[in-house]
VEXLOVEX-657245 format. One record per residue (C-alpha): y, z, x; chain; residue number from 1; residue in three letters. Coordinates in steps of 0.25 Angstrom, whole numbers. Layout:
<sites>
SITE   north      up    east   cadena   num   residuo
SITE       Y       Z       X        A   NUM       ALA
...
</sites>
This chain:
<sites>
SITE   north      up    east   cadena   num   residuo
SITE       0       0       0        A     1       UNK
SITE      11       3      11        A     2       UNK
SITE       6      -9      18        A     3       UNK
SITE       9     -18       6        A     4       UNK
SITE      22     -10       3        A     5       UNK
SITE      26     -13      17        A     6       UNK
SITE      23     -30      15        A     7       UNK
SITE      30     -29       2        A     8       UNK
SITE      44     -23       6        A     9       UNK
SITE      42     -33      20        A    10       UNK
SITE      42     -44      11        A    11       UNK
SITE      54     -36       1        A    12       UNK
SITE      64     -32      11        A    13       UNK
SITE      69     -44      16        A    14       UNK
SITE      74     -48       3        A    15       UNK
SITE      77     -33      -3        A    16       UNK
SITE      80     -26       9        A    17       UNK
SITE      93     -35      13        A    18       UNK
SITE     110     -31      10        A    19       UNK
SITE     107     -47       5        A    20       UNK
SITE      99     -41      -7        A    21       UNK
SITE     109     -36     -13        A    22       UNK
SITE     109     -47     -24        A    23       UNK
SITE      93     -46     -27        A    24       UNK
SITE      95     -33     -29        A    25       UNK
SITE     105     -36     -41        A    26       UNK
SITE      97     -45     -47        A    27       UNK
SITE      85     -35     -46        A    28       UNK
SITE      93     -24     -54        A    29       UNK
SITE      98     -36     -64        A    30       UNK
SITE      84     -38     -68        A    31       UNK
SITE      80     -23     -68        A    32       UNK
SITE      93     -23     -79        A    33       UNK
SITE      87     -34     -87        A    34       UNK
SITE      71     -28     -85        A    35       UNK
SITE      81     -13     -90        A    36       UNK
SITE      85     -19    -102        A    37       UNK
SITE      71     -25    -106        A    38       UNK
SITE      67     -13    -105        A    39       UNK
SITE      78      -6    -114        A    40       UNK
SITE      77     -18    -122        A    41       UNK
SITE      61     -14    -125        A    42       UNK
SITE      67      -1    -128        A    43       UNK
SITE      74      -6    -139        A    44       UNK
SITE      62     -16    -144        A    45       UNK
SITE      53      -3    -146        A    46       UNK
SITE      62       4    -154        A    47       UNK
SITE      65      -9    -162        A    48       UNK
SITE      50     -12    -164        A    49       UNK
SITE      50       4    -172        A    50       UNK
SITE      62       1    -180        A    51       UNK
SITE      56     -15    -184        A    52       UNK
SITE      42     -10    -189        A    53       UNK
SITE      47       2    -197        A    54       UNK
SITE      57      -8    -204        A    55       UNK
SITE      45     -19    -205        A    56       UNK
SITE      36      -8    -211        A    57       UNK
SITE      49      -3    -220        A    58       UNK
SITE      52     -18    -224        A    59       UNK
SITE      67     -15    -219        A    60       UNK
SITE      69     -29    -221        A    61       UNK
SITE      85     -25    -215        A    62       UNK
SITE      81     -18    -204        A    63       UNK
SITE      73     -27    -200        A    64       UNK
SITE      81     -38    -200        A    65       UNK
SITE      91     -28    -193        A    66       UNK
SITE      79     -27    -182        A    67       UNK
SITE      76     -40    -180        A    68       UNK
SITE      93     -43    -175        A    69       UNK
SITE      91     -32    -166        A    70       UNK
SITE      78     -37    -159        A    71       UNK
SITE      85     -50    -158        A    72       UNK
SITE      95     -46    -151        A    73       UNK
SITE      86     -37    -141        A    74       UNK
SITE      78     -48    -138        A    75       UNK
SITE      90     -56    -135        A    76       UNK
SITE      93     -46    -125        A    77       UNK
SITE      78     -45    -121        A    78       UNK
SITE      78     -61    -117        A    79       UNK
SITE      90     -60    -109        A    80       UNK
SITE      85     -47    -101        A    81       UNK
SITE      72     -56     -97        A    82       UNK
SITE      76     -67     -96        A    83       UNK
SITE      88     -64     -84        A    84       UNK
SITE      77     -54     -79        A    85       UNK
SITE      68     -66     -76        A    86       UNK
SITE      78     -74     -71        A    87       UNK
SITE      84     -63     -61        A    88       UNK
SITE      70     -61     -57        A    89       UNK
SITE      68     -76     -53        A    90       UNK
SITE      81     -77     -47        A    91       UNK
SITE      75     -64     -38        A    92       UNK
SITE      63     -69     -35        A    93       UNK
SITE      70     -82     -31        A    94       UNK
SITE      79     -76     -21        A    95       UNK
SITE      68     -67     -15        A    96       UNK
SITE      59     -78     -13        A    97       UNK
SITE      71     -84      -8        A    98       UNK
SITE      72     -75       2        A    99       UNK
SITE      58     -70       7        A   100       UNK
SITE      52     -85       8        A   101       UNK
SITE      65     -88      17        A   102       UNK
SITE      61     -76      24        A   103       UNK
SITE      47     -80      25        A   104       UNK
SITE      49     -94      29        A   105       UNK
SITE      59     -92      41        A   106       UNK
SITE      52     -81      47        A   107       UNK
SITE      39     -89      45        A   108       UNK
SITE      47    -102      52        A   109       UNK
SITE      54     -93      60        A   110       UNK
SITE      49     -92      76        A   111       UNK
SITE      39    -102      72        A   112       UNK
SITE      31     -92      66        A   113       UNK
SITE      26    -102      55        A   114       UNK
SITE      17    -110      68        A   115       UNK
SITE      11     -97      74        A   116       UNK
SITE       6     -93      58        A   117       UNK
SITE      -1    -107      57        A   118       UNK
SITE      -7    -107      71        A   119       UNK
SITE     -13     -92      66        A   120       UNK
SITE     -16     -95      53        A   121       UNK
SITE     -17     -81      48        A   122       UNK
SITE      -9     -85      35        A   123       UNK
SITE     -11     -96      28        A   124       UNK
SITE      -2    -104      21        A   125       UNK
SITE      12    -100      23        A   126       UNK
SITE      18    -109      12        A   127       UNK
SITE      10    -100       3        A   128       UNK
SITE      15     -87       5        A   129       UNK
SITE      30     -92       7        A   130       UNK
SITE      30     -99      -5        A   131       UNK
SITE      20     -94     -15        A   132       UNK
SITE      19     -79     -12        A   133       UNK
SITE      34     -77      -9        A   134       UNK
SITE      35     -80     -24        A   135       UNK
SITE      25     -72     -28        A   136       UNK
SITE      29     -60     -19        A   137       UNK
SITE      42     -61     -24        A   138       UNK
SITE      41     -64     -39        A   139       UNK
SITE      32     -53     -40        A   140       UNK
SITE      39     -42     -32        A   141       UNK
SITE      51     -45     -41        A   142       UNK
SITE      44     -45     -54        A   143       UNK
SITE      35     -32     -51        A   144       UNK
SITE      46     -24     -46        A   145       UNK
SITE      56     -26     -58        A   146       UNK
SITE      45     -22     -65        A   147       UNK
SITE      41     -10     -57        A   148       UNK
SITE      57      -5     -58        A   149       UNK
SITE      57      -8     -73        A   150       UNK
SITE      44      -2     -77        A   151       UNK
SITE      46      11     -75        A   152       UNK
SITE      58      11     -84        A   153       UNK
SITE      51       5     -95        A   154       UNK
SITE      38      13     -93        A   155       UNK
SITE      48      28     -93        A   156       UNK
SITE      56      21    -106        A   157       UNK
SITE      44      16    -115        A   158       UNK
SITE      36      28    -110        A   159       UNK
SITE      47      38    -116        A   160       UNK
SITE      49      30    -129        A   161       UNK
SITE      33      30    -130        A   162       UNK
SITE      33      45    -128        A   163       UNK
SITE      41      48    -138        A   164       UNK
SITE      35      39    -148        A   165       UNK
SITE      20      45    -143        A   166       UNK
SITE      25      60    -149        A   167       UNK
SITE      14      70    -146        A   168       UNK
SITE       0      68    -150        A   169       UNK
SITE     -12      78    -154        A   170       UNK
SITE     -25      75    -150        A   171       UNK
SITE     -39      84    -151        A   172       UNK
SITE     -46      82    -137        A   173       UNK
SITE     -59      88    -133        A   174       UNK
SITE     -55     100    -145        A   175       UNK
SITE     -42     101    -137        A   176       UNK
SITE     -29      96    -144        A   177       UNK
SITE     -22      89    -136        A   178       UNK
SITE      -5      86    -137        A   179       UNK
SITE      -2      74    -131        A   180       UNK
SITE      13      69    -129        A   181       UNK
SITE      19      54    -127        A   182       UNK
SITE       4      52    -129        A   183       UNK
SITE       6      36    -129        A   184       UNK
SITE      12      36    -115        A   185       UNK
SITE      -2      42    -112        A   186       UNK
SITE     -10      31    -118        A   187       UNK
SITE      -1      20    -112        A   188       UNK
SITE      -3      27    -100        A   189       UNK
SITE     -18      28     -98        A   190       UNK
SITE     -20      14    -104        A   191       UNK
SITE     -11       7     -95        A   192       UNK
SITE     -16      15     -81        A   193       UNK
SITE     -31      13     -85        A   194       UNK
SITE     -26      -3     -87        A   195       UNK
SITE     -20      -3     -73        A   196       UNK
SITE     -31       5     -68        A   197       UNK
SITE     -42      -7     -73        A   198       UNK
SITE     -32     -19     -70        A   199       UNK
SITE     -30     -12     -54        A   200       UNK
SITE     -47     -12     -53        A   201       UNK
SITE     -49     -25     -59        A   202       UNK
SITE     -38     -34     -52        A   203       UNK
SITE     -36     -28     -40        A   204       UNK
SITE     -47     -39     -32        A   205       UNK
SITE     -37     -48     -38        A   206       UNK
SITE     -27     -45     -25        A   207       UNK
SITE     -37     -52     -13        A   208       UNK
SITE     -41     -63     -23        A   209       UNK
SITE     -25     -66     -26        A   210       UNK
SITE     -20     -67      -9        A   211       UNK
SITE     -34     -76      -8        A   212       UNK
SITE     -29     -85     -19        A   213       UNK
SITE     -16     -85     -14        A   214       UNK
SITE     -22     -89       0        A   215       UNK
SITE     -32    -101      -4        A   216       UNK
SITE     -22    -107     -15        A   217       UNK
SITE     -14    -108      -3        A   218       UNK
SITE     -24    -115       6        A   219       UNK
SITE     -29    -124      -6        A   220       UNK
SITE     -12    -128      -7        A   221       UNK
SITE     -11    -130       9        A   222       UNK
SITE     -25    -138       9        A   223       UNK
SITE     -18    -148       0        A   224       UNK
SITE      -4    -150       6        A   225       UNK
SITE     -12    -152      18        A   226       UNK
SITE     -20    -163      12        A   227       UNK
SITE      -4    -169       7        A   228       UNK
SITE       1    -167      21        A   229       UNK
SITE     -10    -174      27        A   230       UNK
SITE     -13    -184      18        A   231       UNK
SITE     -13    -198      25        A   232       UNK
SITE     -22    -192      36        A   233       UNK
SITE     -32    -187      26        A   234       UNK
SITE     -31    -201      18        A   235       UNK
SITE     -33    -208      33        A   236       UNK
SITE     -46    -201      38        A   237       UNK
SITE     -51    -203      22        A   238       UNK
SITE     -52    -186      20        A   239       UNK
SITE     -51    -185       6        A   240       UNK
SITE     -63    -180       4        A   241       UNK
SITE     -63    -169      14        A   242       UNK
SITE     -48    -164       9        A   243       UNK
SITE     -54    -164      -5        A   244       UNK
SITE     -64    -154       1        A   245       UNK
SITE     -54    -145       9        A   246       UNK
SITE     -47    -145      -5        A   247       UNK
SITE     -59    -139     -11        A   248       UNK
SITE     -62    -129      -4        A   249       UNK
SITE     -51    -122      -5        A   250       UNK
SITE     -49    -125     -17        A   251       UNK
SITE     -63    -118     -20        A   252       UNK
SITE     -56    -106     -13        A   253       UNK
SITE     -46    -104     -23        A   254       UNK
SITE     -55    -107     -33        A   255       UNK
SITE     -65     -95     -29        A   256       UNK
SITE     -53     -87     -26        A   257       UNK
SITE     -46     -92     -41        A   258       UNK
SITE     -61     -86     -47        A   259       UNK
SITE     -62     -74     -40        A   260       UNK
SITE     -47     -71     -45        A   261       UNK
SITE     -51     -76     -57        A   262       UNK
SITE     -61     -67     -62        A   263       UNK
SITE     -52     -55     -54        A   264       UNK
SITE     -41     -59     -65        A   265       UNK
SITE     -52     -59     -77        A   266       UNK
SITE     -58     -45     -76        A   267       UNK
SITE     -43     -41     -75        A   268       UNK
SITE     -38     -47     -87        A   269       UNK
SITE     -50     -45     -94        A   270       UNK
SITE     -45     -30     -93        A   271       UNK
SITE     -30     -33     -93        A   272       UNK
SITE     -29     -41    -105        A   273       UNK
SITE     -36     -33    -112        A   274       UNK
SITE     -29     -22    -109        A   275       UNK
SITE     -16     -28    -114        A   276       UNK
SITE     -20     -33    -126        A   277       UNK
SITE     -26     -17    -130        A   278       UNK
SITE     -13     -11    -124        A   279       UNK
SITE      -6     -19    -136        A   280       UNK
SITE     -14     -11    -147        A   281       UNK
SITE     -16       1    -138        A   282       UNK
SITE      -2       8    -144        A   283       UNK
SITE      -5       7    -157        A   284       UNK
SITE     -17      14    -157        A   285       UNK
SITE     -11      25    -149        A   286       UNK
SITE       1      27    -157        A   287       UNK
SITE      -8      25    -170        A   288       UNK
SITE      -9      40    -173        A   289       UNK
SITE       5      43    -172        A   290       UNK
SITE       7      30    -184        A   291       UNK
SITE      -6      36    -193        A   292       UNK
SITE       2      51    -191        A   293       UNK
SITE      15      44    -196        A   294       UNK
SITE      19      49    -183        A   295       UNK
SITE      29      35    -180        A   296       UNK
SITE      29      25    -192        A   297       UNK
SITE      23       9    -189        A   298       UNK
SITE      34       5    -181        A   299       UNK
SITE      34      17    -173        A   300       UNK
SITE      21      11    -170        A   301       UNK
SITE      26      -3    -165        A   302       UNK
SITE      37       5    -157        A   303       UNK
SITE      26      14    -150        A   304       UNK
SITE      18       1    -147        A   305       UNK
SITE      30      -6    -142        A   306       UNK
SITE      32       7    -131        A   307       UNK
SITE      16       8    -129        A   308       UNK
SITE      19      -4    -123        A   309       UNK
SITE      31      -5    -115        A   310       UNK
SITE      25       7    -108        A   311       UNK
SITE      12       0    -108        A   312       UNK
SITE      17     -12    -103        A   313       UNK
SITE      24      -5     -92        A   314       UNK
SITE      11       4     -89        A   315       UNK
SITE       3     -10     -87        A   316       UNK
SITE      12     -16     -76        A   317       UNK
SITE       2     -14     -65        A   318       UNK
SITE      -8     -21     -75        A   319       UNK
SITE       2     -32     -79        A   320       UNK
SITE       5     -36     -65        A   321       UNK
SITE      -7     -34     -58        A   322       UNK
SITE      -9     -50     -55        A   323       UNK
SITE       6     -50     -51        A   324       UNK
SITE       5     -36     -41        A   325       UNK
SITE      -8     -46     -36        A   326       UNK
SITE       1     -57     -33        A   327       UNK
SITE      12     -48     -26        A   328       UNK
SITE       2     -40     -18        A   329       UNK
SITE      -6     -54     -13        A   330       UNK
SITE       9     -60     -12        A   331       UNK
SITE      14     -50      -3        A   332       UNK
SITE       2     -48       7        A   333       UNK
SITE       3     -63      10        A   334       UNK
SITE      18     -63      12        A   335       UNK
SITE      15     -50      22        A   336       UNK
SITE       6     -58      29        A   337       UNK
SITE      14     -70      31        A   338       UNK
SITE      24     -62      35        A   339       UNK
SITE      17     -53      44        A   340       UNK
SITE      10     -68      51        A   341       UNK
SITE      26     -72      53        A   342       UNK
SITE      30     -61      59        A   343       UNK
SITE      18     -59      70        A   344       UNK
SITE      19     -74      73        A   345       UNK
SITE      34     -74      76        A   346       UNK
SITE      31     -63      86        A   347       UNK
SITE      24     -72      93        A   348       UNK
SITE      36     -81      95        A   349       UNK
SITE      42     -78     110        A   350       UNK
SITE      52     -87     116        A   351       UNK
SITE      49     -92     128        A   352       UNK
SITE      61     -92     139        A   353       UNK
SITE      69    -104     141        A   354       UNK
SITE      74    -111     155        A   355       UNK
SITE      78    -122     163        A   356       UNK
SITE      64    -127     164        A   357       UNK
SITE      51    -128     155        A   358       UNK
SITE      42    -116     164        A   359       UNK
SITE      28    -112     158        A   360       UNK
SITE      20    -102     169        A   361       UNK
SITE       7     -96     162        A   362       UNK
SITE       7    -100     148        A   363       UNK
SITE      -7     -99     141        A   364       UNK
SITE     -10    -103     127        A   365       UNK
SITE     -22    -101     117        A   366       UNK
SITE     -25    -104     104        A   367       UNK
SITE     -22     -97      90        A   368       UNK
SITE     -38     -93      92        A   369       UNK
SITE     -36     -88     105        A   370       UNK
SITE     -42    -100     115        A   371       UNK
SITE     -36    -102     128        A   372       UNK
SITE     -29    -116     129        A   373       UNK
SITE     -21    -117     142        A   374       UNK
SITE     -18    -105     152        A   375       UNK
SITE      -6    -102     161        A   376       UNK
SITE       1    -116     159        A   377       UNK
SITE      11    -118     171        A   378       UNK
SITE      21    -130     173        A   379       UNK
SITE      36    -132     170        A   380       UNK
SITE      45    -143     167        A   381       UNK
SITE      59    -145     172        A   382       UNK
SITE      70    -149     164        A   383       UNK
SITE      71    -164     157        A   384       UNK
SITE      56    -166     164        A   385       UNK
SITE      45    -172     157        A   386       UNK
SITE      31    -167     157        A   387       UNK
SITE      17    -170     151        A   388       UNK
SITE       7    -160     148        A   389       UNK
SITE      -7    -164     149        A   390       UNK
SITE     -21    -160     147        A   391       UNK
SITE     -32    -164     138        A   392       UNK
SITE     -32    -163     121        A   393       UNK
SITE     -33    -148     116        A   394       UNK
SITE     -29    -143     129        A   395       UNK
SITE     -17    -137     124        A   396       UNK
SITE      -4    -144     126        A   397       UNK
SITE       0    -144     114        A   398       UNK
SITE      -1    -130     112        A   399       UNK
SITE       7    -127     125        A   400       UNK
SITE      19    -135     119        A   401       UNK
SITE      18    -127     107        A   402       UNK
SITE      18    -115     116        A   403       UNK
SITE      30    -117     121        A   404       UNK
SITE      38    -121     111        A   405       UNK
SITE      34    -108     106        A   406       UNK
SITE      25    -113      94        A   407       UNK
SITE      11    -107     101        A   408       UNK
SITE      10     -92     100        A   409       UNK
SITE      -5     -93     106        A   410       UNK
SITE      -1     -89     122        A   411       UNK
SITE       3     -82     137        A   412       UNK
SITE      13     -84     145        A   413       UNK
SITE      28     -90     146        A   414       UNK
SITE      36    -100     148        A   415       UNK
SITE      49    -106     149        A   416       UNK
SITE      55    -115     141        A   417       UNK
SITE      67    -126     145        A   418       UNK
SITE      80    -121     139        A   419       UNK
SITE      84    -129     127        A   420       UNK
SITE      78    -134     114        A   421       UNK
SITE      64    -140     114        A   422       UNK
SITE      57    -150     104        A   423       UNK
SITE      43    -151     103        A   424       UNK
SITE      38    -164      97        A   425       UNK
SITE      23    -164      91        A   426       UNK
SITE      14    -174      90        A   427       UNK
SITE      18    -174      75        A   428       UNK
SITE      30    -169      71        A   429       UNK
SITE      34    -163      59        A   430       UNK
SITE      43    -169      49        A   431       UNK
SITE      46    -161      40        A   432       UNK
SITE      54    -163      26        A   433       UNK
SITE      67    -171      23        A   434       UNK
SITE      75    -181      27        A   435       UNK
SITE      73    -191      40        A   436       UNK
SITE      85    -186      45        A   437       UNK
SITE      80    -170      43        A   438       UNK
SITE      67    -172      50        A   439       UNK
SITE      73    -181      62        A   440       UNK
SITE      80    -169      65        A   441       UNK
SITE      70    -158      60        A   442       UNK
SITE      71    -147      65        A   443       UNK
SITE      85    -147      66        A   444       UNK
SITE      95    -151      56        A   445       UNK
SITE      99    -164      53        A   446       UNK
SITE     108    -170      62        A   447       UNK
SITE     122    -174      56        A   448       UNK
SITE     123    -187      64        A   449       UNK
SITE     113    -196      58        A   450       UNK
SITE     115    -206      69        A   451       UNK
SITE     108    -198      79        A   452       UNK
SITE      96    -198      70        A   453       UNK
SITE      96    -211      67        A   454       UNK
SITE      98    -214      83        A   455       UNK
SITE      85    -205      84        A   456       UNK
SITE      77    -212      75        A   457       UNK
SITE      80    -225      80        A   458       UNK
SITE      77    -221      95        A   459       UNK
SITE      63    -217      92        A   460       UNK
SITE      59    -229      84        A   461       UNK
SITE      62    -223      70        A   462       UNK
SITE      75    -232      68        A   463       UNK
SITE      70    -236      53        A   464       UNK
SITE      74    -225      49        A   465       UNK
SITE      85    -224      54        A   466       UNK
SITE      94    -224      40        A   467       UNK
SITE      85    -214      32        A   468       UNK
SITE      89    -201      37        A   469       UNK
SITE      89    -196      25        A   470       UNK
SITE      78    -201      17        A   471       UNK
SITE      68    -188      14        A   472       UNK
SITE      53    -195      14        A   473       UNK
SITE      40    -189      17        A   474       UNK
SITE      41    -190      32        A   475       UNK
SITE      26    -185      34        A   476       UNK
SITE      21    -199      26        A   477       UNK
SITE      33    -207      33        A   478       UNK
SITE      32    -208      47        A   479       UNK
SITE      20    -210      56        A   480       UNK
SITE      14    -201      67        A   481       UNK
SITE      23    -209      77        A   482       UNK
SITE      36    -210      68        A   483       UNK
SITE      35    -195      68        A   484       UNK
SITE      33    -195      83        A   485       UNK
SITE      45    -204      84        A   486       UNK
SITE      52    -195      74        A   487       UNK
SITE      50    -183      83        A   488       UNK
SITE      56    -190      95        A   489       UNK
SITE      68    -193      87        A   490       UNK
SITE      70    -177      83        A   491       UNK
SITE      67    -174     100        A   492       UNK
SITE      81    -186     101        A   493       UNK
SITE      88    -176      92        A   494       UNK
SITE      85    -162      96        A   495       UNK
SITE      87    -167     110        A   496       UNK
SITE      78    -155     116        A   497       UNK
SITE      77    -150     131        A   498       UNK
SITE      63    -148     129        A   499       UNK
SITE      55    -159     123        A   500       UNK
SITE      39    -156     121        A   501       UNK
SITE      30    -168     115        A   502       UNK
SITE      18    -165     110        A   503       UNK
SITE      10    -178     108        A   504       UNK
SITE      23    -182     102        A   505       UNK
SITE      22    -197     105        A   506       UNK
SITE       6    -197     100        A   507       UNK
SITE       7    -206      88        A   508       UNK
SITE      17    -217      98        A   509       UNK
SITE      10    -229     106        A   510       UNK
SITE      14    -229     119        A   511       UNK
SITE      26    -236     119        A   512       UNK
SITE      32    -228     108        A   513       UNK
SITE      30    -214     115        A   514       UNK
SITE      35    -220     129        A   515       UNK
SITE      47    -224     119        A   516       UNK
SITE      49    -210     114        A   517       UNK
SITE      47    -203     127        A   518       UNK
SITE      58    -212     133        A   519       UNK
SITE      66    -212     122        A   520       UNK
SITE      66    -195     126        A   521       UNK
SITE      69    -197     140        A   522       UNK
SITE      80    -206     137        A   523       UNK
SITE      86    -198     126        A   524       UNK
SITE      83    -183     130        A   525       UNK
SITE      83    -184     146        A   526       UNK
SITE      86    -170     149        A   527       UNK
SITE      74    -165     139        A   528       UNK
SITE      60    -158     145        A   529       UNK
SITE      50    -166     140        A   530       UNK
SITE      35    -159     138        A   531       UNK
SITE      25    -169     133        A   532       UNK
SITE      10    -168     128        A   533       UNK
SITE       4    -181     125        A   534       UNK
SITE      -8    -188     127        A   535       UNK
SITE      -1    -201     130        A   536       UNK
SITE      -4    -205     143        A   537       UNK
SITE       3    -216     142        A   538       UNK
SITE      16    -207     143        A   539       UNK
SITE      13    -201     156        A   540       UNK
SITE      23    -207     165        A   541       UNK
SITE      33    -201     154        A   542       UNK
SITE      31    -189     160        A   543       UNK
SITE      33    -184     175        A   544       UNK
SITE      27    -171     174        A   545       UNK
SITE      11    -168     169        A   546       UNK
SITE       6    -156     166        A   547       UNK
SITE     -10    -155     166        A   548       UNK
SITE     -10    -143     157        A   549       UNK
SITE     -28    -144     158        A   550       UNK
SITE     -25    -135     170        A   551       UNK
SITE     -21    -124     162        A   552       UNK
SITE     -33    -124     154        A   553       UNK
SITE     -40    -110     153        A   554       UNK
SITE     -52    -108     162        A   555       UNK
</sites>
């Protein structure tokens, strides 16, 4: 309990906790006004519903009439009160998501924190539980507590209204008589806390079943934006039949975990509906003797039933949102999670030191599993000097690239980095979302002078494009392997970085297009460090300086 006490005001005080809160605060006590005066509104409808049946049984026709104007007019009010109490609510709930997903998001983005979690991949899909369970987390949080600040008001002003109608009851027990006062508050008492006792017993497997449903219907909806992201390739190699498999087996998860929860929420409505429907009649057989005693008159009945449940219905909560404290708790333990994964991998980030010169003494790197891949890497590159690393596939030069930029958590050692900015250049870059002119100059934003772009595009071979800057397509479908390669070269024209790193970054290019590129970088960028992984042979004069990193294998 103080474990998940502590997860949930982690997740609360960013929002709650700030000076800037001020306004949510406001909004809260608005819609505890409005709750307030449905609650004194309920009030008022009790008393009404006396006053109505003992004119209905008198045939007042004129004070009926006289009744029915009033109950007009409190249900005008009523309509109001709920209606801007939803509406606050929403605008809440809007504001907190608002807030924690942005919180989520950059912390998650933020010291490349977001690479280190997939490389791990102890949580599984992120996009889940920042869009999904934020929303649920927070919708819930803000409905539960109105009602846990409301409740106990209702329950001590129905409870005192249902005392006083209860007067003291007699009754013969074991030979001993027994004077019982407020004894309605009794019954209502003992029935709802044997109902919340039985609705806890029976639902309470629900909570695992709940975060693994939360779990596979998030691997089901990666599986297929997977298959969307990929699908020319899976059309090329002819794979439908073996996606449609993939699909269905973790589609068959959430269908054996959709069962289990199934059944869990059977056996609990099979009590909890019938619950309810008997909590309607339970009233009037408790408040039965006082009417055969001519104790309180029929619609003394109605207002003792209407109290029985106000007080029942406030006694029931626990019952009522037993799926929704479900939701929060599995909600909440997967935000914790997410969070708690952020904030172990951003530790990890160190920056490495910066110099005149690229100098790496002693680095060694492994794999996430632990598997050594190269051990205590030496060499160093002077300033405006281009160098080749080599060494067969798998070795790990890619990885040391990703090491250095400071992507690779998985190592030992230090080394120093060549003052300035860097750019690293994969083998296939990412796009990205927008317009030509946004993803030209991703991840920076767009340059003002369009001419420098369009100057760019024309001198890496991507002239035809030249005039649709701004046009927004689906770049991914759009440009080819090497049109992407050419692209990336265009964005290393831009930036204008002091240390350039090229991994495989010319692989989709013949021969006379990547000797094109890599001139077209000398020429333009003379004073940048080159760092280059590629299998092009081809390309080797490029490069004066070679680096055999097959030495550094482990022993």
């Amino acid at each position: 309990m103080k474990k998940a006490a502590g997860q949930f005001w982690a997740l609360c005080r960013p929002f709650w906790g700030q000076r800037s809160s001020v306004q949510a605060w406001l909004i809260m006590l608005v819609m505890l006004a409005l709750g307030g005066s449905v609650i004194w509104l309920n009030v008022l409808f009790v008393q009404w519903t006396k006053s109505f049946y003992d004119a209905l049984t008198a045939l007042d026709g004129g004070k009926i009439y006289a009744l029915v104007k009033e109950y007009a007019l409190y249900i005008l009010i009523y309509v109001f009160a709920i209606v801007y109490e939803v509406w606050f609510r929403k605008l809440l709930i809007i504001r907190w998501r608002g807030a924690l997903t942005a919180e989520l998001v950059d912390s998650w983005l933020a010291k490349r924190a977001f690479y280190r979690m997939s490389l791990s991949g102890r949580v599984d899909n992120p996009d889940q539980r920042i869009a999904q369970d934020i929303e649920i987390f927070v919708t819930k949080t803000i409905g539960l507590t109105v009602d846990l600040l409301l409740n106990p008001i209702q329950l001590f002003t129905f409870v005192f209204i249902l005392w006083q109608l209860s007067g003291v009851q007699q009754i013969t027990l074991f030979g001993n008589e027994w004077t019982i006062h407020g004894y309605l508050v009794w019954v209502v008492l003992v029935y709802t806390l044997a109902g919340t006792l039985v609705t806890h017993l029976l639902g309470k497997k629900m909570h695992g079943l709940t975060v693994s449903k939360e779990r596979l219907e998030g691997n089901f909806r990666a599986s297929l934006l997977r298959k969307h992201d990929n699908a020319e390739q899976i059309a090329q190699y002819g794979g439908e039949q073996q996606e449609k498999s993939h699909l269905a087996r973790h589609f068959q998860a959430v269908t054996g975990n959709w069962r289990s929860l199934m059944n869990a929420e059977r056996n609990m409505n099979l009590f909890i509906v019938g619950y309810t429907r008997v909590s309607q009649i339970v009233p009037v057989f408790a408040a039965l003797p006082l009417l055969l005693n001519k104790t309180v008159t029929f619609g003394g009945l109605m207002q003792i039933r209407s109290a029985f449940n106000q007080v029942h219905i406030v006694l029931s909560w626990f019952i009522r949102v037993y799926p929704a404290l479900i939701e929060l708790s599995a909600s909440m333990q997967r935000l914790s999670q997410f969070r708690a994964e952020i904030l172990q991998h951003q530790s990890q980030q160190e920056q490495a030191d910066a110099g005149k010169r690229l100098q790496i003494g002693s680095l060694s790197f492994r794999t996430p599993q632990g598997q050594p891949l190269l051990h205590n890497v030496a060499f160093h590159c002077e300033p405006g000097s281009w160098s080749k690393l080599t060494g067969e596939s798998g070795l790990g030069k890619s990885t040391l690239l990703r090491t250095l930029n400071g992507l690779w958590p998985y190592y030992d050692g230090q080394w120093q980095l060549q003052e300035g900015r860097s750019l690293l250049l994969p083998q296939q870059s990412y796009l990205g979302h927008g317009t030509l002119a946004e993803i030209l100059c991703y991840p920076q934003p767009v340059l003002a002078a369009s001419d420098a772009l369009r100057e760019a595009l024309d001198k890496v071979g991507l002239g035809a494009w030249r005039d649709r800057l701004d046009e927004q397509l689906n770049w991914d479908r759009i440009f080819s392997g090497g049109e992407r390669q050419r692209l990336a070269f265009a964005r290393a024209l831009l930036a204008r970085p002091e240390t350039l790193w090229l991994d495989e970054a010319t692989s989709s290019l013949d021969h006379a297009a990547a000797r094109a590129l890599l001139a077209l970088v000398r020429r333009e960028l003379p004073g940048t460090t080159v760092v280059a992984v590629t299998h092009q042979q081809e390309l080797d004069d490029l490069f004066p300086q070679h680096y055999d990193l097959g030495r550094f294998r482990p022993a």
